[in-house]
N, C-alpha and C positions, 0 to 999 in steps of 0.2 A: 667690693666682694666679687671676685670672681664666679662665673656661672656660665655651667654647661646643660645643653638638653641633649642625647643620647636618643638615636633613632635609627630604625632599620628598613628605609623605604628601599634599600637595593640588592636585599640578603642575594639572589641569583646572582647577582654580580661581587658577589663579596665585600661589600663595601658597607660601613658604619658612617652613618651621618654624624656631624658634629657644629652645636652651635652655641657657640663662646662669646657671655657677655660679659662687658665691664665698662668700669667708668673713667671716662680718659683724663690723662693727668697731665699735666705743662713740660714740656719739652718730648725728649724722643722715648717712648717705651719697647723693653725690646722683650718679643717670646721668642721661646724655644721648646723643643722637645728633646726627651732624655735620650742617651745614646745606649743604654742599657740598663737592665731593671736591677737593683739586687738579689744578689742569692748568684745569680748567674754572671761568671765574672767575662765577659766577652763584652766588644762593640760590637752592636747588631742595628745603631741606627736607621732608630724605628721611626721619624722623619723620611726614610725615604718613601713609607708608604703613603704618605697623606698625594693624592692622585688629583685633587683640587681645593684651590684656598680663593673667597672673595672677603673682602673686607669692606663695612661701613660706617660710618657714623654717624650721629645724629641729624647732624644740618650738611653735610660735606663726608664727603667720603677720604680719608685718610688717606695717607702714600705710606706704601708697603712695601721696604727695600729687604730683600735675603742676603745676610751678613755670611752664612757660611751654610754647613748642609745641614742644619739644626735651628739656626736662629734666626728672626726677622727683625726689623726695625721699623716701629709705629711712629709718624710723625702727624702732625697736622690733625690730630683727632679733636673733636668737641664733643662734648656730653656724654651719650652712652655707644662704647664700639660695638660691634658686631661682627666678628670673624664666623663664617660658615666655611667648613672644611670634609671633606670625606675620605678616609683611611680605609686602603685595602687591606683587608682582616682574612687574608688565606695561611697562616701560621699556624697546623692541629698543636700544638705546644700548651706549655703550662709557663711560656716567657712571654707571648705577645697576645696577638688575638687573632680569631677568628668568628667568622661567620657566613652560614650556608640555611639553608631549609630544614635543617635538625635541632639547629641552637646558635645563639651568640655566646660568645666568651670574649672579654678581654682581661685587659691589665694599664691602669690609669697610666703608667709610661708609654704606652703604645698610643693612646688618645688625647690627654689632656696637654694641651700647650700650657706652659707656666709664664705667668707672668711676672718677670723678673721684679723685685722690689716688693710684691706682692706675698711672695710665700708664707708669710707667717696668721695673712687674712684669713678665714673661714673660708670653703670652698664648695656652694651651692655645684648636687646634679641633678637632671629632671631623666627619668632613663622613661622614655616613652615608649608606649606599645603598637605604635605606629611601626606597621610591615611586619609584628611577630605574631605566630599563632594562635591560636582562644586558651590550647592545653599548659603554654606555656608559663614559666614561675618565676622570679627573680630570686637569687640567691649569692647573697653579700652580708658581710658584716659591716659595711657603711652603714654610721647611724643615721637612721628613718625618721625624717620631719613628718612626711603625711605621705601615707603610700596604701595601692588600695590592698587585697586581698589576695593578690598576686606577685605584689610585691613592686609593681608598677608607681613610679610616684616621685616625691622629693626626699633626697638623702640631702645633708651637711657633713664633709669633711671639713676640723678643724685647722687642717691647713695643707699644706702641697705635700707633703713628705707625706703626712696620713693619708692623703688623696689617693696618691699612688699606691696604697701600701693598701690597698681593697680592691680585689679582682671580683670580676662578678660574671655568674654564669646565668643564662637565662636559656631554657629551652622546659621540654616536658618529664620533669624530674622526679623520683620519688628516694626515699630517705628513710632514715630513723631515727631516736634521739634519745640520748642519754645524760647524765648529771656525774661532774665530777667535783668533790667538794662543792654539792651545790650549784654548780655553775650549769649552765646547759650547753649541752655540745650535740652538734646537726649535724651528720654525714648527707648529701646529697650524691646520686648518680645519675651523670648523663651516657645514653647511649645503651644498648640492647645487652641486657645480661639476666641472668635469674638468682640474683645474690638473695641470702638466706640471713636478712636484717636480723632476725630473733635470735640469731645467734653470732651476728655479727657484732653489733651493738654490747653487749656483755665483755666480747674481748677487746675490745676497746678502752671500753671504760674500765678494765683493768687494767690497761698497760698505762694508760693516760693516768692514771692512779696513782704508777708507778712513779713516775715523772714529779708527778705533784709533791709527793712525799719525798722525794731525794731536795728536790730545791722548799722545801719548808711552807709552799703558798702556791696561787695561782692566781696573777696579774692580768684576770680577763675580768670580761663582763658575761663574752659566751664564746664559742670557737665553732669554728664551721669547716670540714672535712667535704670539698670541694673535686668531685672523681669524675673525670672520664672514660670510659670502661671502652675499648678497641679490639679488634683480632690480635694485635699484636701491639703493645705499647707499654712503656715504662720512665715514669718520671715524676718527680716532684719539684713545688716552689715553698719554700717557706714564708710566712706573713705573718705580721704581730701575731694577729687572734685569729688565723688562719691558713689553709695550703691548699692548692691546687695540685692535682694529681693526677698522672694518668695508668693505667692498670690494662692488660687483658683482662679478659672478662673472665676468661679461665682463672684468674688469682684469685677473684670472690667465691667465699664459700656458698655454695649450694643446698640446699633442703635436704635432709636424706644424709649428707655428709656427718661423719662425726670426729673423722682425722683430720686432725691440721696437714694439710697437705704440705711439700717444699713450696706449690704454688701461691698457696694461701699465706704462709706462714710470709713468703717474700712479701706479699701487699700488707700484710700485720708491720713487716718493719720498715717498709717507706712509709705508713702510715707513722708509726715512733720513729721514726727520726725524722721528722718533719716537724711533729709536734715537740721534741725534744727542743727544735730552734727555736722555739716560741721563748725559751729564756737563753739559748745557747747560738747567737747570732743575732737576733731580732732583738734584743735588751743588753744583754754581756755580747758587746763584739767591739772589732778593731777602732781604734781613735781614729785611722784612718777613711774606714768604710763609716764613720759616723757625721763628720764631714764631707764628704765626696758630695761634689755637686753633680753626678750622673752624667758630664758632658765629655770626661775624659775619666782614661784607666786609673784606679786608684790602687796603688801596687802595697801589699802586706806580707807581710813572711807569716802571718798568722793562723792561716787558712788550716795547715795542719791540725792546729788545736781547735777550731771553730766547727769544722768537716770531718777531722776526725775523731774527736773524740764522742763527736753526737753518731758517728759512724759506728763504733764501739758499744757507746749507751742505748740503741736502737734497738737491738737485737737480744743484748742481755736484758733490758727490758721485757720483753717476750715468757724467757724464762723464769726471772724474779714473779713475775703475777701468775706465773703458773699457765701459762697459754699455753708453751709450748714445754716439753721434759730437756733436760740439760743434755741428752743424745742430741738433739735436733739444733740446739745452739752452740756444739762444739762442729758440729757439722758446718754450718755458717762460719764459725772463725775458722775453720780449715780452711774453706773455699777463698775466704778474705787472704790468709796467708802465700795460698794456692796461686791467687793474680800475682803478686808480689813476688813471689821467686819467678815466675816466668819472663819476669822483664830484668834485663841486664842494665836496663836506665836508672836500677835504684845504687848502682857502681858509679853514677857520674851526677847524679840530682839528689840533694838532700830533698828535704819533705820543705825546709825552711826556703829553700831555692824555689822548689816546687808551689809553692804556696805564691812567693812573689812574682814568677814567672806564667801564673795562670792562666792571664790574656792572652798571651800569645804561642804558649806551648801546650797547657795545659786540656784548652778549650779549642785547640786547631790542631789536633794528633794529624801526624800521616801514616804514612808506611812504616817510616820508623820508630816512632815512637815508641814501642816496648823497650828497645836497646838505647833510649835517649832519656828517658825522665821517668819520674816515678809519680805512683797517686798520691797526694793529699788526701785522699778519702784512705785507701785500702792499706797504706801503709802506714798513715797516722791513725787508722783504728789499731793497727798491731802495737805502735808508740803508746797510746793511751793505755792499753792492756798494760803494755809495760813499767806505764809512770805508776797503773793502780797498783801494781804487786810491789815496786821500789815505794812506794810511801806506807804499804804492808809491813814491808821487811824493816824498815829502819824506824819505824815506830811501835813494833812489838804488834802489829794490828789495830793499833787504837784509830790509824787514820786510812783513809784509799780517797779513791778521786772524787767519792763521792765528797767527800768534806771540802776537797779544794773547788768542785762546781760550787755550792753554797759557799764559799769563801768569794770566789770571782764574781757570783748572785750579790751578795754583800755590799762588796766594794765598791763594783763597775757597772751592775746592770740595776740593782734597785731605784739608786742614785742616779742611774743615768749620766754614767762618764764612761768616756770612750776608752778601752785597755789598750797600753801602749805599744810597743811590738815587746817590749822584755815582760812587759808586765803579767805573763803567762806562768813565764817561769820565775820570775821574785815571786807572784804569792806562793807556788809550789814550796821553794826554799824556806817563807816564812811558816808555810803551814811544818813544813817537818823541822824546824828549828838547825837544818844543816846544810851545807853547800849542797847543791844538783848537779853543779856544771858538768861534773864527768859525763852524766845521763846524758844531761839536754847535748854538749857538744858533743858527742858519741852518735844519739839517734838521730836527736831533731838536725842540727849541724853537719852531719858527717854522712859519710855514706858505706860505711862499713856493714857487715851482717850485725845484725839485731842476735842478743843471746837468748833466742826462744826457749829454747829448748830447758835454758836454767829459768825463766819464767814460767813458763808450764810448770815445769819440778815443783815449783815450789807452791804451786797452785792445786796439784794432786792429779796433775793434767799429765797425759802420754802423747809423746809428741814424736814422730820421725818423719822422713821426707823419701820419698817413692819414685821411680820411674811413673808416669801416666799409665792407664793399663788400657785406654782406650783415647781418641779424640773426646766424648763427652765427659772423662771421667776429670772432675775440679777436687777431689779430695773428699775429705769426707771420716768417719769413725767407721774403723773397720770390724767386724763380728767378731775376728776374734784374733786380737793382739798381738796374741805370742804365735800367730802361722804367722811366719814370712812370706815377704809379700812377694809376688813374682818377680821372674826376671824380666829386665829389660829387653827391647825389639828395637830393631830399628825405627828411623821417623826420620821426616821430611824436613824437618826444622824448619815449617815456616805455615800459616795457616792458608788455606786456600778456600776458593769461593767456585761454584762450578759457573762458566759463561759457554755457552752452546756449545758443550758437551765438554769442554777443555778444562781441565783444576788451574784456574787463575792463581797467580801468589800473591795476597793481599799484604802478608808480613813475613816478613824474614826474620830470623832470630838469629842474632849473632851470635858464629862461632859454628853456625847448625851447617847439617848436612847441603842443605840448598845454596846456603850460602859462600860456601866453600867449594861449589861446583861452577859457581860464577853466575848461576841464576837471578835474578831483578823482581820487585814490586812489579807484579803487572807483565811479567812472562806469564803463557800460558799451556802448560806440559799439556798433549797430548799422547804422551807415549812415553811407556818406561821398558827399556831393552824390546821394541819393535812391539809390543801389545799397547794398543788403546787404554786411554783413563781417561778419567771424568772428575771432577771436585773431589768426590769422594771415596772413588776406587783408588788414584792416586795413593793415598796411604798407606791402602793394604798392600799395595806393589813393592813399598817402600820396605813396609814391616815383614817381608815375605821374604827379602833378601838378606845373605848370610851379613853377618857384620863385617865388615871391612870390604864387602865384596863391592866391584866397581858394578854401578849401569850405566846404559848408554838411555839417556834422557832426549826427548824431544821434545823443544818449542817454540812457539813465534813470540819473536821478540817484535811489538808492533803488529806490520806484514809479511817479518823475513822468518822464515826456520833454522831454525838452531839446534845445533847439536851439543848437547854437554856430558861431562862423566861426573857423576855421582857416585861417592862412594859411603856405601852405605853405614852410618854411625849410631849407636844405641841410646835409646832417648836418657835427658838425665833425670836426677833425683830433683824432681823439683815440685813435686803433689804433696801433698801435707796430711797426716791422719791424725788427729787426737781422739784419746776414750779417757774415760776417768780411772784411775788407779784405785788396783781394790784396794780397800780400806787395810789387810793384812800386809800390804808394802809399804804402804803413808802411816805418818806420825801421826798421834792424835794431834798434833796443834797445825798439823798442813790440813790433815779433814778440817778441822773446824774453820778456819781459811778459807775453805773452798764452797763451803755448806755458806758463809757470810755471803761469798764474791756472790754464787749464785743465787740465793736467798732458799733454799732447801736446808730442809731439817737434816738431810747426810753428807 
């Protein structure tokens, strides 16, 4: 049985001790470490940070050859080994680990060597409190052999997949705790903030509610909401009976608050769609990712439906429990819609490409990227909306997505078998009793425009597409429908970032004004028609100028100045507004439709 003890004699130096025993076996034994966690599809070869390795044995000390940038090979051992190792842990993430004088965090991929042949054994850890502070807590859902008050002590992972699949945060933590069906669920927070638990705690356990009830049950024992709270930060990891998270502190609501803020309401839905994966990735996920030994890419077209549709379920969540009113989550599917036309990469990337292509496209954007691929999240959340109203429409409403999650529940995640890459869209086709292919090769397959607009319709949804009216403006429900929206102004066509004093171009947008002036990623305009700009006065320069009108642009490319002619082009329709349609223009059987989708009595 492999065994680790977990200790923090070098927090200042960022470094997690680590000491690994087991019992040696006849011939060559070889460990390794994962090249990447799931949830996050990227090599991030977390091996390179172990910073020192000895190793010993009982009577003799083994030979310890490194086969590659991952694995070693153990020869020559007797009795019991002993690998001591220490891993630099300066990652703030919710993928690897770290550790400082505030708190430790990791992720069993980032620490635990496996030993190959071994993974199906029990997996002793001893996380000691050696180097941590008196205030500090442990906080995991690895199950506790003997642990003291703090949380300090002996866990058992029943074996390496589970091992890894329990991150743990240790610092000076405080929390809430709530019951869903029963179960007990723990929010912890590290880091400096004044969240308003008494009222945190309630919406939660309704949204989680949510969840429970659409899949029929809930496959825990307990769940733990795992939060980093930062000036600026946003992210999540999903885990069986758990996620790691990270938030500004600004997204937790406050004492005194009684509006769901946009900022609140954003940490309400990484919160549900996190927990959403606890059945939607974490139990129903690819044959592929279920297999994958974590040493190398494991490539699925799936990702679309695993990413997007819990992208989708997230937020309408929100509304269904009542957290948030149907204004404020049609405002979210704009915004979702909103990224998605700004990028010309959904003309050249289906979502199925995009899915397969994650590692190395996905998860490694450059400059280009808006004009080269599309999201897996933000466009396969629009696909989902779509497959729920095409299984509306051609089953008279008896069916939506929700039936096909509990059907995918059913077949592949209760049972515990991996779905295949079709096997998405066969149970779809079974569940409505008739071909899909047109759908699936249209949205998922294709890369044509999606038919929003008759989806909404048919939803009771008002849908059109806008010029921007501003740089911050992502879309949104506008006050009142029937004003036309304004006209368009000219725009830069490309987003910029201010560097000592100069509006850098971070992205170009094919087709746009910058780019058609011969401008580059990483020119950096200080001047439009002989006045100065900066990141963010550039714009107004921009938008200030007649259309069609030429300027004369100034920038360094590199060290050299450049002169260019821009000529000025009007932004496009590419903002998104929906509002709900009043009831005296929708059918009674599209209300009632809409009243289902969103769980509202209107």
């Amino acid at each position: 049985m492999p065994a680790y003890r977990i200790s923090f004699t070098a927090l200042d130096s960022r470094l997690i001790d680590v000491d690994m025993r087991f019992a040696s076996r006849s011939g060559e034994m070889i460990l390794n470490l994962p090249a990447w966690i799931p949830g996050s599809y990227m090599i991030r070869d977390f091996a390179k940070n172990i910073v020192s390795l000895h190793v010993e044995g009982e009577s003799h000390t083994p030979r310890l050859t490194k086969l590659d940038k991952q694995s070693w090979r153990l020869e020559g051992g007797s009795g019991e080994v002993r690998i001591a190792y220490q891993v630099y842990a300066n990652d703030l993430s919710v993928r690897s680990a770290h550790a400082d004088n505030t708190h430790a965090y990791f992720n069993g991929t980032s620490l635990f060597l496996r030993l190959e042949g071994g993974e199906q054994e029990a997996h002793d850890v001893v996380i000691d409190d050696a180097g941590t502070l008196p205030g500090w807590h442990v906080a995991t859902t690895m199950p506790a052999i003997e642990v003291d008050e703090r949380g300090f002590g002996h866990y058992r992972a029943p074996g390496y997949e589970s091992l890894i699949d329990y991150p743990v945060e240790i610092a000076a933590l405080d929390g809430c705790d709530f019951e869903v069906r029963g179960i007990p669920h723990r929010l912890v927070i590290h880091g400096r903030h004044q969240c308003d638990f008494e009222r945190l705690a309630p919406d939660l356990e309704k949204i989680c509610s949510v969840h429970a009830a659409l899949f029929g049950e809930l496959p825990l024992d307990q769940y733990l909401f795992m939060v980093t709270a930062l000036g600026d930060g946003y992210g999540g990891l999903e885990h069986r009976d758990s996620t790691s998270l990270m938030c500004s502190r600004r997204e937790l609501p406050r004492k005194g608050e009684q509006k769901v803020t946009k900022e609140y309401r954003r940490f309400l839905g990484l919160c549900s769609h996190e927990y959403f994966h606890l059945w939607n990735v974490k139990r129903i996920r690819p044959a592929v990712l279920k297999k994958a030994k974590l040493d190398q890419e494991a490539h699925t077209s799936l990702l679309w439906a695993f990413e997007g549709i819990t992208s989708y379920s997230d937020d309408l969540a929100l509304v269904r429990s009542g957290v948030i009113p149907p204004r404020d989550y049609l405002e979210q599917l704009a915004e979702i819609d909103t990224r998605v036309m700004r990028g010309k990469g959904r003309f050249r990337q289906s979502v199925a490409e995009s899915s397969f292509d994650a590692w190395t496209r996905f998860y490694k954007q450059d400059e280009n990227a808006p004009n080269a691929i599309v999201s897996y999240y933000a466009k396969g959340a629009l696909i989902a909306f779509g497959l729920d109203v095409t299984l509306r429409r051609i089953s008279s409403d008896s069916l939506s997505l929700d039936d096909l999650m509990r059907k995918l529940w059913q077949e592949y995640g209760k049972p515990d078998i991996g779905v295949p890459e079709e096997g998405v869209e066969k149970a779809a086709e079974e569940l409505a009793g008739t071909s899909l292919a047109d759908f699936f090769d249209a949205c998922v397959h294709g890369t044509a425009e999606l038919p929003l607009d008759d989806w909404f319709a048919r939803m009771g949804i008002g849908y059109r597409l806008r010029p921007a009216k501003s740089l911050s403006d992502q879309g949104g429900v506008p006050d009142d429908p029937q004003q036309p929206p304004a006209g368009p102004v000219p725009v830069l066509g490309a987003r910029t970032r201010d560097n000592s004093g100069a509006a850098e171009l971070v992205v170009l947008y094919e087709e746009g004004a910058a780019q058609r002036a011969g401008l580059a990623a990483g020119d950096r305009i200080i001047a439009v028609d002989g006045l100065q700009v900066d990141g963010d006065s550039v714009h107004a320069a921009i938008a200030a100028l007649a259309p069609g009108r030429e300027a004369r642009v100034h920038a360094f490319r590199r060290d050299e100045l450049m002169e260019f002619r821009l000529t000025a082009e009007l932004a496009p329709a590419d903002t998104c507004d929906l509002w709900l349609l009043d009831a005296a223009d929708s059918a009674d059987e599209v209300l009632a439709r809409r009243a289902a989708w969103l769980g509202t009595d209107d």
